[in-house]
FIPA-773446 format. One record per residue (C-alpha): residue in three letters; x, y, z. Coordinates in steps of 0.2 Angstrom, whole numbers, padded with zeros to 4 digits, always signed. Layout:
alaXYZ/...
***
This chain:
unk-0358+0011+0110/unk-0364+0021+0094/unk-0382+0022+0097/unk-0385+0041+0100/unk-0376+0054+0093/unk-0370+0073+0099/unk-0362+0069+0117/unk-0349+0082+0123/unk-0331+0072+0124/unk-0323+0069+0140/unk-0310+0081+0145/unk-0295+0066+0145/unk-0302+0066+0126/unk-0303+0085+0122/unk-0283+0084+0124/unk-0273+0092+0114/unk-0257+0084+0109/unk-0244+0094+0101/unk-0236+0090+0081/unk-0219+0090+0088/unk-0219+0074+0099/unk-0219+0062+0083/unk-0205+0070+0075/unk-0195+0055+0081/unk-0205+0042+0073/unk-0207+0051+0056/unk-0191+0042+0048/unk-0182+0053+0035/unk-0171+0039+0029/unk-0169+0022+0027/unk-0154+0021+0040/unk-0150+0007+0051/unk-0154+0012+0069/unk-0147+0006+0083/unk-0166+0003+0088/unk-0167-0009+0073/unk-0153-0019+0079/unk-0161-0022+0096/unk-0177-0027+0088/unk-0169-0040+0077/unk-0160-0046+0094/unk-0175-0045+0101/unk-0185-0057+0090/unk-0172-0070+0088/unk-0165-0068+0106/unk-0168-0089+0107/unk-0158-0092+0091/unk-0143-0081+0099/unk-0143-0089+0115/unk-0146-0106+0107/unk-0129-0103+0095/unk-0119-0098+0112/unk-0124-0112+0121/unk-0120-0125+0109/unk-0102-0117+0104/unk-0100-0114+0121/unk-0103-0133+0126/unk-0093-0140+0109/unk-0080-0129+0115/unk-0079-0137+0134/unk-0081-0155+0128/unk-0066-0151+0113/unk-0054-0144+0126/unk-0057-0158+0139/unk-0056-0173+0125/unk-0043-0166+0111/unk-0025-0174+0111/unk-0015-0160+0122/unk+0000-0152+0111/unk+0014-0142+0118/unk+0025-0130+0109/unk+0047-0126+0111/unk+0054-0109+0104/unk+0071-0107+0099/unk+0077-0089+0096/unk+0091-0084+0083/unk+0098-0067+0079/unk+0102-0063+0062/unk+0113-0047+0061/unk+0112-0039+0043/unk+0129-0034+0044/unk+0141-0048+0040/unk+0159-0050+0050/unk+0172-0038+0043/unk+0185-0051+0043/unk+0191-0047+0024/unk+0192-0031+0015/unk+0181-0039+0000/unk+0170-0050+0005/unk+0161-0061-0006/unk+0143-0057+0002/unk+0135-0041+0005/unk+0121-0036+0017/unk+0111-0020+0017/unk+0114-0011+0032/unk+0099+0002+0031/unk+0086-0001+0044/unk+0072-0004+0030/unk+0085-0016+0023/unk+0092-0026+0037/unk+0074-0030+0041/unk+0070-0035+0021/unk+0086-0047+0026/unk+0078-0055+0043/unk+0062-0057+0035/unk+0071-0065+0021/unk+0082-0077+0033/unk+0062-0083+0041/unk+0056-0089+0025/unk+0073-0099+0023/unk+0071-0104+0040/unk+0054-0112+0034/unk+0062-0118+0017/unk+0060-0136+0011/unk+0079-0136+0010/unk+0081-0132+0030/unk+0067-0146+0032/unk+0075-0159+0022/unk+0090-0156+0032/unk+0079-0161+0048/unk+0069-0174+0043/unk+0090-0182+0036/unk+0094-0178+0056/unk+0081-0185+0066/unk+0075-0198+0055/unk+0058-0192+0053/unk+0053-0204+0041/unk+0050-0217+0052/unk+0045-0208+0066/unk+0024-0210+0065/unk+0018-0194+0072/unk+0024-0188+0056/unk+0023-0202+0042/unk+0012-0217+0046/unk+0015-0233+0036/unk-0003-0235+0027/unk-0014-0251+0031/unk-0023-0259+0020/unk-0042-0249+0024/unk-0029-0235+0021/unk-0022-0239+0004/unk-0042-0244-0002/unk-0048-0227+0006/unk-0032-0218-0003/unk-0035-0229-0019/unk-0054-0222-0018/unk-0048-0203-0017/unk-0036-0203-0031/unk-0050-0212-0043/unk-0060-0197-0039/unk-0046-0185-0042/unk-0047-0179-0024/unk-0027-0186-0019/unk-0013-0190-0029/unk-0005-0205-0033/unk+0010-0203-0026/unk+0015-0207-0008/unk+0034-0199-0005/unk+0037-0198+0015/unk+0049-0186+0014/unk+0036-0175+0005/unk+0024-0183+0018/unk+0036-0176+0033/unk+0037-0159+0023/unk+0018-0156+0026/unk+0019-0159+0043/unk+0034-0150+0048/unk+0026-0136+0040/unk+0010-0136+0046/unk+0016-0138+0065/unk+0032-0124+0063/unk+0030-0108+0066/unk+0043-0095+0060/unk+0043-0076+0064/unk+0052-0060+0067/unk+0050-0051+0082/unk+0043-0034+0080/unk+0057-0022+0079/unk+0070-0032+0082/unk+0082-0046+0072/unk+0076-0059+0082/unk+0069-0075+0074/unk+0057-0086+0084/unk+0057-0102+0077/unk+0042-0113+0086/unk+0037-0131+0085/unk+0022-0140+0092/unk+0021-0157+0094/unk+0012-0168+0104/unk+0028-0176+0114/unk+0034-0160+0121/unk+0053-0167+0122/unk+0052-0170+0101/unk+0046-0153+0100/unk+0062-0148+0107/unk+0071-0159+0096/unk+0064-0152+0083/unk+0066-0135+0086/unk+0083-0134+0090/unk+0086-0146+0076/unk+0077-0135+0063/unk+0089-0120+0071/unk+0105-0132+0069/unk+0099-0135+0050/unk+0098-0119+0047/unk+0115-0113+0052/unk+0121-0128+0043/unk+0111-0122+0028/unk+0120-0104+0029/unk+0138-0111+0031/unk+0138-0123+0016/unk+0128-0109+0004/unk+0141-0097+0008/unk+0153-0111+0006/unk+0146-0116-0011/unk+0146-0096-0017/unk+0161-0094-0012/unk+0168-0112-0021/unk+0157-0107-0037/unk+0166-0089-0039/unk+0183-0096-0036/unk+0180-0107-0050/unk+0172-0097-0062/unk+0188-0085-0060/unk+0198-0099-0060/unk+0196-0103-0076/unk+0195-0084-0083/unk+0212-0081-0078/unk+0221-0095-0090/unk+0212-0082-0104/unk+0217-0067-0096/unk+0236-0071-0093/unk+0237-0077-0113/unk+0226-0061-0115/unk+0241-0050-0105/unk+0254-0057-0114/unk+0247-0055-0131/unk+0246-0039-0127/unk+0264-0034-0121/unk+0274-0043-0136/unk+0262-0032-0147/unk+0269-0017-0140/unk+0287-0025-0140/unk+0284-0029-0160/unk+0278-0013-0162/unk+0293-0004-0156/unk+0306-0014-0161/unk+0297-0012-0180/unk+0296+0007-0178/unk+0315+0009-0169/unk+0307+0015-0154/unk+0321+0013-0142/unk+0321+0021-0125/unk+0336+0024-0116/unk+0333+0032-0097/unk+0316+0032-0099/unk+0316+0042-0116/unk+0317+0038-0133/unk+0335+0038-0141/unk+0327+0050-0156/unk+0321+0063-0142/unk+0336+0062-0132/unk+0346+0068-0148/unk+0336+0082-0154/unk+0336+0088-0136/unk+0355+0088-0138/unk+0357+0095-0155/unk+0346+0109-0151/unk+0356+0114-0135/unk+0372+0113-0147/unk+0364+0121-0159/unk+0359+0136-0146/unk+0380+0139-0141/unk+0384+0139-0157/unk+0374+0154-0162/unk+0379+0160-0146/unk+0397+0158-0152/unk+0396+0164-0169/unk+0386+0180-0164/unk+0402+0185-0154/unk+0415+0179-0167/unk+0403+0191-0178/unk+0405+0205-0167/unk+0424+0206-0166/unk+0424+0202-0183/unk+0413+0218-0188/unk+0422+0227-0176/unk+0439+0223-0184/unk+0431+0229-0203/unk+0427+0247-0195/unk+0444+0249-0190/unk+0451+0246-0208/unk+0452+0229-0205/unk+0467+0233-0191/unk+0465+0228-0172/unk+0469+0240-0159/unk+0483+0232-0148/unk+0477+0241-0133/unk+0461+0240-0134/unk+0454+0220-0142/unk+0454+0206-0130/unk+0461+0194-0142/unk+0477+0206-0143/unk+0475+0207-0123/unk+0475+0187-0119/unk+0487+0183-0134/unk+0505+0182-0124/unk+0517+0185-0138/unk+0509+0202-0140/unk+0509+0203-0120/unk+0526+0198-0121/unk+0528+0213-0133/unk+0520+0225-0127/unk+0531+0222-0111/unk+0547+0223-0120/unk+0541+0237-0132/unk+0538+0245-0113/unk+0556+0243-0105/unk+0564+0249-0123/unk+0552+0267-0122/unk+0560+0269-0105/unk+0577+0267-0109/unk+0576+0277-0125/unk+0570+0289-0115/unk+0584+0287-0100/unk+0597+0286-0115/unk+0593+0304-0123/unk+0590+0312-0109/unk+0606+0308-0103/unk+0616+0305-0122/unk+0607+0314-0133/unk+0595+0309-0147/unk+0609+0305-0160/unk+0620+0294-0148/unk+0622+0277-0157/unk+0615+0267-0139/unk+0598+0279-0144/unk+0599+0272-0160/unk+0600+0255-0157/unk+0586+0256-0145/unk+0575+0263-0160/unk+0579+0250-0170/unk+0574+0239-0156/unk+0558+0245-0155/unk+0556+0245-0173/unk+0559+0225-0172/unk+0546+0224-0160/unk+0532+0234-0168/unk+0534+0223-0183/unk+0532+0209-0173/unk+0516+0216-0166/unk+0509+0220-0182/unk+0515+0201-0187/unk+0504+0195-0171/unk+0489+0206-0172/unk+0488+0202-0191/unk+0489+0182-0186/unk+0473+0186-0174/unk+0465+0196-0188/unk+0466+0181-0199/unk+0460+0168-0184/unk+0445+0179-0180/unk+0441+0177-0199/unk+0445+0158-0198/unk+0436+0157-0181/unk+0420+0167-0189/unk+0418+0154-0205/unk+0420+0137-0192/unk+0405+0147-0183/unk+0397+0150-0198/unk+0398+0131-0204/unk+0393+0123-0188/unk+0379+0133-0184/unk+0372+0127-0202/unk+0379+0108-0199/unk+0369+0111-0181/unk+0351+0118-0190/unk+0354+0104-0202/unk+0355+0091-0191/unk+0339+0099-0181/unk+0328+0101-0195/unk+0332+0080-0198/unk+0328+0078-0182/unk+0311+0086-0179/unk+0307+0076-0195/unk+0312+0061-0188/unk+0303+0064-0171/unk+0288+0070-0179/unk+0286+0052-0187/unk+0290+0044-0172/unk+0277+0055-0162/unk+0263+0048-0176/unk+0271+0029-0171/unk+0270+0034-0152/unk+0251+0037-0154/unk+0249+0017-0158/unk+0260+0012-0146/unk+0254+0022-0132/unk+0234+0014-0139/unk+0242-0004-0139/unk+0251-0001-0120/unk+0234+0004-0114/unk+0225-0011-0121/unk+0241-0018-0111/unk+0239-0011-0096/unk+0220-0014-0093/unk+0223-0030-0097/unk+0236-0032-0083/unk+0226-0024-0072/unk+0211-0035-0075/unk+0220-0051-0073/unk+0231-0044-0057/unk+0212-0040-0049/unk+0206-0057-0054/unk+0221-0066-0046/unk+0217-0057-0031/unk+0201-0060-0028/unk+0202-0078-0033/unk+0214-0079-0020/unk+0203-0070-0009/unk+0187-0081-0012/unk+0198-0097-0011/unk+0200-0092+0007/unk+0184-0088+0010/unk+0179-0104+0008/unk+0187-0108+0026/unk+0180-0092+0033/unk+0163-0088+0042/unk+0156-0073+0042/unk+0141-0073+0045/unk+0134-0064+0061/unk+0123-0076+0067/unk+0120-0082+0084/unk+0106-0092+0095/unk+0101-0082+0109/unk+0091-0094+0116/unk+0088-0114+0114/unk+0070-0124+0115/unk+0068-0129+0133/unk+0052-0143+0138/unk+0034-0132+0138/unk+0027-0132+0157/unk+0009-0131+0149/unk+0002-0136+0135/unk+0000-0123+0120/unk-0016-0131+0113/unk-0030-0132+0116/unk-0034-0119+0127/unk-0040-0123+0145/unk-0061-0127+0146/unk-0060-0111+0157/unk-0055-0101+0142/unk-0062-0110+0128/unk-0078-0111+0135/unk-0081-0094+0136/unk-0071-0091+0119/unk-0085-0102+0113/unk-0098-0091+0119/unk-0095-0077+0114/unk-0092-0084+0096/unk-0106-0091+0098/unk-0118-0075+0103/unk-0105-0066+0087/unk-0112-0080+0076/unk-0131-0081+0083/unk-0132-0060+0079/unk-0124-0063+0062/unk-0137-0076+0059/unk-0151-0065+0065/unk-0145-0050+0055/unk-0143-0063+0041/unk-0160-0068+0042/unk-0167-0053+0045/unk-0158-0046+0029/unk-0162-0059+0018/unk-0181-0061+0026/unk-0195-0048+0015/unk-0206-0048+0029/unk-0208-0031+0035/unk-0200-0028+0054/unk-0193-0009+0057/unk-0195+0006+0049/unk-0182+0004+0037/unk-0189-0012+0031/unk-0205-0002+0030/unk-0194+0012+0019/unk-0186+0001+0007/unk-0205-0006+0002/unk-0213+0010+0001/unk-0202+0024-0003/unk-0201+0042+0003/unk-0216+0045+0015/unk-0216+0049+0033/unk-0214+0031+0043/unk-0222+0030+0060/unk-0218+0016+0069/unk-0232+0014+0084/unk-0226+0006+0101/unk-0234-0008+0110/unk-0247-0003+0122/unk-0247-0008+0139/unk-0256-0019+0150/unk-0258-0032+0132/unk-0279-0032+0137/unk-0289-0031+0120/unk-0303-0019+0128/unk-0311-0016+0141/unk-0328-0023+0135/unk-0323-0040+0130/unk-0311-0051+0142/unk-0312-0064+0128/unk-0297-0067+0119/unk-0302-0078+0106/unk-0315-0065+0099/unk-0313-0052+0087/unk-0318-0038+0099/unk-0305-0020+0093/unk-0294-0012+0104/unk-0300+0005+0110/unk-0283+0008+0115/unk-0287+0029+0118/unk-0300+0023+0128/unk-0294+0009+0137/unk-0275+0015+0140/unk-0275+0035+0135/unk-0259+0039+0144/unk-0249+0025+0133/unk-0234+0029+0122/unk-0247+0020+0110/unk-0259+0032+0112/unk-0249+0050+0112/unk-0242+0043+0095/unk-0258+0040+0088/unk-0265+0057+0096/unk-0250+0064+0087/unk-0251+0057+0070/unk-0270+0061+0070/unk-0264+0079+0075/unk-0252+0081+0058/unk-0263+0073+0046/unk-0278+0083+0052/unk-0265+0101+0053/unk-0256+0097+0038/unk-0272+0095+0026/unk-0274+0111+0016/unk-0291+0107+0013/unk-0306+0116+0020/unk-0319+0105+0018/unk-0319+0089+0026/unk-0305+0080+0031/unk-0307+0061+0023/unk-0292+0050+0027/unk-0293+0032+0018/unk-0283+0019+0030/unk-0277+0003+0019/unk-0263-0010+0019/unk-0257-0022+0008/unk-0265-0038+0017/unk-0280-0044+0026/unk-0276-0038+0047/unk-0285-0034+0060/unk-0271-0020+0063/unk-0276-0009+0050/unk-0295-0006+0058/unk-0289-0005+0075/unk-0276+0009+0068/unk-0294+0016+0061/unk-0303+0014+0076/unk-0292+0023+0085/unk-0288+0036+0073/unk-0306+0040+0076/unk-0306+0041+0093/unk-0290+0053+0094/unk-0299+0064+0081/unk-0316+0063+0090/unk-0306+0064+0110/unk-0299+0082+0101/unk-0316+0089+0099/unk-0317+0083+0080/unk-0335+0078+0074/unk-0328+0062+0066/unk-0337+0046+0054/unk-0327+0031+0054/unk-0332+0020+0038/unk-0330+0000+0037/unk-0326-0002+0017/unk-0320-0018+0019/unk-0336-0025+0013/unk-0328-0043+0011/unk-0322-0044+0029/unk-0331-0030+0038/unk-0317-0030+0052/unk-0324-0016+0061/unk-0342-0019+0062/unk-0335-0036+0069/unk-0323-0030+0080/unk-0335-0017+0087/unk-0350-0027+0087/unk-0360-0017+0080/unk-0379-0027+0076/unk-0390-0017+0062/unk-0397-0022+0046/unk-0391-0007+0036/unk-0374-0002+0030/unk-0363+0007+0017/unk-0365-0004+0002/unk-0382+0001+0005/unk-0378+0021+0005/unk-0365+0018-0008/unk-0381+0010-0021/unk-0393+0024-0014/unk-0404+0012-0006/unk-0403+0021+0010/unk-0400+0038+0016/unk-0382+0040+0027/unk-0394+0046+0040/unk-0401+0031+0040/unk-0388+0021+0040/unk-0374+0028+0050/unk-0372+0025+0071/unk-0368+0036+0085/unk-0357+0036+0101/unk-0362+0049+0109/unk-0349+0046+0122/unk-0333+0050+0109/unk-0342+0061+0096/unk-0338+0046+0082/unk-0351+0041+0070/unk-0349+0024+0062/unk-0356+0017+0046/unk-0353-0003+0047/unk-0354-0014+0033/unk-0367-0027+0033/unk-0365-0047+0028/unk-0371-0051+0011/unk-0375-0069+0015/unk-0389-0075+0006/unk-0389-0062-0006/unk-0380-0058-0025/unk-0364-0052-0020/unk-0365-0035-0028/unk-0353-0027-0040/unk-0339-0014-0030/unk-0343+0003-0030/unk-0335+0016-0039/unk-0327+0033-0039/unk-0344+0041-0041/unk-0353+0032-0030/unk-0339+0034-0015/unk-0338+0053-0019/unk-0357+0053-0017/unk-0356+0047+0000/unk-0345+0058+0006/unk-0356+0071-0001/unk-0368+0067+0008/unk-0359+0069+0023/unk-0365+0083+0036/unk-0357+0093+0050/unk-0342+0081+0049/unk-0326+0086+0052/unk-0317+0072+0048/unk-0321+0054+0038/unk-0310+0039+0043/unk-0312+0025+0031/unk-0305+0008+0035/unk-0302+0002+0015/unk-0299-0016+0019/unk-0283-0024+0009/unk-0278-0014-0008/unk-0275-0030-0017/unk-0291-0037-0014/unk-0302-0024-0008/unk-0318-0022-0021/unk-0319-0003-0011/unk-0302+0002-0013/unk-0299+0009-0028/unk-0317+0017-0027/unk-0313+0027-0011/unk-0293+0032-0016/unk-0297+0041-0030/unk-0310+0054-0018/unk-0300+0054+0000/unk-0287+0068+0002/unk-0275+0057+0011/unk-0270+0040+0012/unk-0261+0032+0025/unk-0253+0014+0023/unk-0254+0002+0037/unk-0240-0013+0038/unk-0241-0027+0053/unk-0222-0029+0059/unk-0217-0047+0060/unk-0232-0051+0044/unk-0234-0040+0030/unk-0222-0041+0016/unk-0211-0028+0006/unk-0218-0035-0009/unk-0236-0035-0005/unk-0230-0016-0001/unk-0222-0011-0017/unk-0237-0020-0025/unk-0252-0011-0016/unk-0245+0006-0019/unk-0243+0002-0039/unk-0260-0006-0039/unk-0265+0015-0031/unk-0257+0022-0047/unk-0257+0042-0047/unk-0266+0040-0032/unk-0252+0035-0023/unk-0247+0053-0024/unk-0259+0054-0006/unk-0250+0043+0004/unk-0248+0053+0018/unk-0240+0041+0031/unk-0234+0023+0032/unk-0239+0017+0050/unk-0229+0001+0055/unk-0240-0009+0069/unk-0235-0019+0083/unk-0232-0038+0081/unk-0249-0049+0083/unk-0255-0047+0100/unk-0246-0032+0108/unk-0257-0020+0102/
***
């Protein structure tokens, strides 16, 4: 290899490999894949399965050895209603749905109370039971005297506090969803006592409700108790104020009214009949002044009722007819006619006597009327005076029977309800019931069978194994997927390269211990390993604007073999697709393609680089791939000379001639003596990071070390692991 120079490429190597098929390995973001998460897996499958296995075995061994426990329910339901038994009771409970469950989940935590407890540990005599307070021997009590010296216990040993903690620990209280029911579960390692206990923690409880209810109810019926002494003294206070007030005021009431009311009502009736009366006495009276003062006998009702002048008028009657008999018959001067006359006369002056007897009583009657109806108005006029001040008294008195009458109704409502609560003291009304009574456990609840912890443990242990992997991929800087290769690098096109198959090194060394290069192009050309590469030559190369000469500068951030054998094959994609191509070994220090290619001459690019020799002269052809190499030669023996510069790198690729494309392997950016000298005259860098190897920091460094020619990296190439390429 690389001797002459000018041979047409084979047609596998004249192949052209389209831009597109990269696409998926030129990373956008910094996302975590689902491919990164089987790679992690991947590399620390040992330390998942290992965590898996040992949980899995703890668990087994745990299930079979640990101290069986076994668990008895007891089921309660608590309505939020309370029994209707009186009209007033003592207790309300909400009976919403969102509120009767705020009550149920109110009774499970009294369920769980220290007060229910107590009652149980009273019952069953837990303190000198030992599964749940243990007498402490003497190691105890010096272990115990150690703790609290360091803080770490307290001092006090109570057993019922003691009991407490375990009761707790062990019970388990809860609602069932969407119902009332309470499930009240103890665990214990003596399956009868955790029956015991349960059904005793269900008994306390109900004994709990019954003497709270009892004690509300006792508490209100005292605290009333002793208000309504005060409020009977405050209700009698009250009604003999109104009785002082009225007797001081002369309010008396008779019927229902007050005496005062009563007589104006009466003196104002009167008081109407007698202007009724005196209006008609005043009417005959006028009447009897526009006659003269003379009453017409046939025509006043006064003359009319009166029976003397009735009398009269009848006699006065029978005498006209017999006059007239007598002169019609005697004649008019016939003494019987005369006599009649003078009977007649008699009686007209008796009638005149009468009518003027009812002349004077109309006037008589018309002055009583006159005076009565002015004694009547006088008498009113007193009374509404009178009544007006009693009206102003009324106002405080009806004020001082209100205060009277809401203090009676107060103390009537509290002599009720203390009667009330007294008796609810002998009542229950509470509306709950036990459904269901602990019965023994058939099986134990804990622990779990081997056949189910086993598994259990497994799987927690293959949860735990990832979470340690992902941990310590996280935490680890070492550079593994392309989002690691992102985060160190920034926004350039990642390509992460697959392992090529078969895992030989070439095909002209079968020596694995040598430092022979990969021709993977060569050696496997249908490869995932080498289309990628084909392709990622294909979008540097198309996506140069440059017409000149292509130069490409390959670096990464530490000393790997990875980096030239990304080079070397670089150059053979470019040279298999018809490209005349110079691949250049600038890492003068390591020289790890003239190594790796085995390349033997005695001149090299420090020597082109000083001008010593021509690049004609130096360079070496394969005639078989159309790649021109310039090697690097060892130093050894000689001054190590001082590292090129800008100048004398862009005078080498001057000098270049009917070259297509330069590839120059720059060695390690932070210890290259080439590096800088070559990155200032390439059009494009591309970075090279070995997974499992090179660090992000070493990363971040190396392109700060490039300053503004960082601005050409082009692509970040993330290589297989050590060996698979």
């Amino acid at each position: 290899m690389f001797q002459a120079a000018n041979a047409t490429p084979s047609p596998v190597q004249m192949t052209s490999v389209s831009a597109s098929s990269g696409v998926s390995h030129v990373a956008s973001s910094a996302a975590f894949t689902i491919r990164d998460l089987v790679d992690i897996l991947r590399r620390n499958l040992v330390v998942i399965l290992g965590a898996g296995i040992l949980l899995a075995a703890t668990a087994f061994f745990a299930s079979i050895t640990m101290t069986p426990r076994f668990s008895a329910t007891a089921q309660i339901l608590v309505e939020p209603e309370n029994l209707r038994i009186l009209q007033n009771e003592l207790t309300q409970r909400q009976q919403s749905g969102d509120g009767g469950i705020t009550v149920v989940e109110s009774q499970v935590r009294v369920v769980s109370s220290d007060n229910v407890l107590r009652r149980v540990i009273t019952a069953l005599d837990l303190t000198n039971d030992r599964e749940f307070f243990r007498r402490a021997s003497w190691r105890g009590t010096a272990i115990e005297g150690v703790l609290i010296g360091l803080g770490l216990a307290s001092s006090e040993r109570d057993p019922i506090v003691a009991v407490l903690d375990v009761l707790q620990r062990n019970l388990r209280v809860r609602r069932t969803e969407r119902t009332f029911v309470i499930d009240i579960t103890y665990m214990s390692e003596d399956r009868d006592k955790a029956v015991l206990v349960a059904n005793a923690v269900v008994q306390a409880y109900l004994d709990e409700q019954s003497e709270t209810r009892q004690e509300a109810a006792r508490r209100a019926t005292t605290s009333l108790s002793g208000r309504l002494d005060e409020l009977r003294t405050r209700v009698r206070l009250s009604e003999e104020k109104v009785e002082r007030f009225r007797r001081d005021n002369d309010l008396v009431a008779s019927g229902g009214r007050l005496v005062a009311e009563q007589q104006l009502s009466e003196v104002n009736a009167q008081l109407v009949l007698a202007r009724s009366r005196l209006a008609e006495v005043q009417a005959r009276a006028d009447q009897t002044r526009s006659n003269g003062g003379r009453i017409d006998p046939s025509a006043s009702p006064e003359v009319l009722q009166s029976l003397e002048a009735r009398q009269i008028r009848t006699l006065m009657t029978d005498l006209s007819r017999q006059e007239a008999e007598l002169i019609s018959r005697l004649g008019v001067r016939h003494p019987q006619v005369i006599d009649v006359r003078a009977q007649q006369a008699a009686l007209q002056r008796r009638m005149d006597s009468e009518i003027t007897r009812i002349t004077q009583g109309t006037r008589n009657e018309l002055d009583r009327a006159i005076a009565a109806e002015r004694s009547l108005s006088r008498s009113l006029e007193a009374l509404k005076r009178e009544t007006s001040e009693t009206n102003q008294s009324q106002v405080q008195l009806r004020e001082l029977e209100r205060e009277a009458e809401v203090s009676r109704t107060v103390y009537q409502a509290f002599l009720v309800r203390a009667r009330e609560t007294n008796e609810q003291e002998r009542l229950d009304t509470t509306n709950t019931r036990v459904i269901s009574s602990a019965t023994p456990a058939r099986q134990r609840s804990w622990p779990p069978a081997p056949t189910l912890m086993a598994p259990a443990g497994l799987i927690m242990g293959l949860v735990l194994g990832i979470g340690l992997a992902v941990g310590r991929e996280a935490m680890s800087k070492v550079i593994r997927s392309r989002r690691g290769l992102r985060q160190a690098i920034g926004p350039v096109p990642i390509w992460h390269l697959p392992e090529a198959d078969g895992g030989k090194k070439s095909r002209r060394t079968s020596d694995p211990n040598d430092a022979t290069l990969p021709m993977i192009l060569l050696d496997r050309p249908g490869s995932d390993f080498s289309r990628e590469v084909r392709t990622l030559w294909t979008e540097i190369y198309e996506g140069s604007s440059s017409d000149r000469t292509k130069t490409v500068l390959v670096l990464s951030a530490e000393p790997t073999q990875a980096r030239s054998t990304l080079a070397l094959n670089l150059a053979l994609a470019a040279g298999g697709l018809g490209a005349r191509t110079l691949l250049v070994d600038a890492d003068l220090l390591r020289r790890s393609l003239t190594v790796g290619l085995a390349v033997e001459t005695w001149t090299g690019v420090a020597d082109v680089l000083k001008g010593r020799k021509t690049l004609a002269e130096a360079v070496v052809r394969d005639p078989a791939n159309g790649v021109d190499f310039l090697p690097a030669i060892e130093t050894a023996g000689k001054a190590r000379e001082k590292a090129p510069d800008a100048r004398e790198a862009q005078g080498l690729i001057a000098a270049v001639q009917d070259v297509e494309a330069v590839l120059v392997d720059g060695g390690p950016i932070l210890n290259g003596p080439a590096v800088r000298a070559f990155a200032d005259v390439v059009d494009t860098i591309i970075i090279v990071a070995h997974s499992g190897s090179t660090n992000r920091d070493d990363i971040s460094a190396a392109v700060k070390m490039l300053g503004h020619s960082s601005t050409k990296i082009r692509a970040a190439v993330l290589m297989p692991e050590t060996g698979k390429a």
